[in-house]
Phi, psi and omega in degrees: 000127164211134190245119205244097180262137175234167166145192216239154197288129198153306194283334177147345204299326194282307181313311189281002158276332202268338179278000180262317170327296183298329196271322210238021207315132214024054182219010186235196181187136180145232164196159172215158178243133193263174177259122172299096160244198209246124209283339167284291189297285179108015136336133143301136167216007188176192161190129191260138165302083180259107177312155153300349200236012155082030135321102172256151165188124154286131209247345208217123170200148155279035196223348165300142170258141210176155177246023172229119149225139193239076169107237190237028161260127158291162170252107128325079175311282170323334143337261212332299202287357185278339180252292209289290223297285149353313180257289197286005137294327188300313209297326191280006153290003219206080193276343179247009160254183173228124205257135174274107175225136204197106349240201165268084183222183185304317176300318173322311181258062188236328198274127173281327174298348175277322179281345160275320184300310166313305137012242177316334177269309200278348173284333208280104196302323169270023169232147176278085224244156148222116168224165179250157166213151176305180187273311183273164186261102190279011166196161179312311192291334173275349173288323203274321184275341175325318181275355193301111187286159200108308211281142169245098222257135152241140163291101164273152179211185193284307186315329198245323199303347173282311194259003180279006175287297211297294183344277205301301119007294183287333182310297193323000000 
């Protein structure tokens, strides 16, 4: 089973995996990524990576100088692959869990060793995923798994998103 949550930034989605996390706490693996703010302003000033296994590192900030840019954030690739890459070699060793990526997005997808891993785990028949991918297809590999048969793709929107825990739960 793989479950593909989409929807315009904003909407919920990383809230609704870390509450799929919590509900499913020592049956997933993987990772999701949050937003960094600033403890004065309450600004975005980045966005950090957090393991299943409560690994944190900021990968994305505006104070990075990086030749990866998404907007007025530089990227650290290397941050992002020292925590993801690890947990997703774990994950595809892990047959009885269900591995969490979260998300499949432009920063993310700067790491090519992340886009092979993604790969092979969303192809791997035998494992069970929940990942977000953005609503547009910002790079070929989110085009290519959007479409993937099989794949159980949700729209999260304001209309839907209170009751998508428990959906999502039940698919599983």
């Amino acid at each position: 089973m793989k479950i593909l949550i989409t929807g315009p930034p904003g909407i919920g989605k990383t809230t609704l995996v870390r509450k799929l996390v919590e509900r499913l706490k020592g049956k997933v693996i993987g990772f999701w990524t949050e937003e960094v703010r600033d403890k004065e302003t309450g600004k975005r000033r980045g966005f950090r990576i957090v393991t299943t296994e409560g690994k944190w590192k900021t990968f994305a900030s505006k104070t990075f100088t990086s030749r990866h840019l998404v907007g007025s954030y530089g990227v650290n690739v290397r941050y992002f692959e020292e925590l993801a890459l690890p947990i997703l070699e774990k994950a595809l060793k892990e047959r009885d869990k269900i591995v969490i990526i979260d998300e499949i997005g432009k920063m993310e997808l700067f790491s090519k060793p992340f886009r092979e891993l993604v790969r092979r785990i969303v192809y791997n028949p035998k494992l069970k995923v929940i990942a977000t991918i953005p609503i547009r297809d910002v790079h070929p590999l989110v085009a290519e798994i959007r479409r993937m048969p099989g794949a159980v793709l949700i729209e999260l929107t304001k209309e839907n998103r209170e009751g998508m825990e428990e959906e999502i739960l039940k698919l599983i």
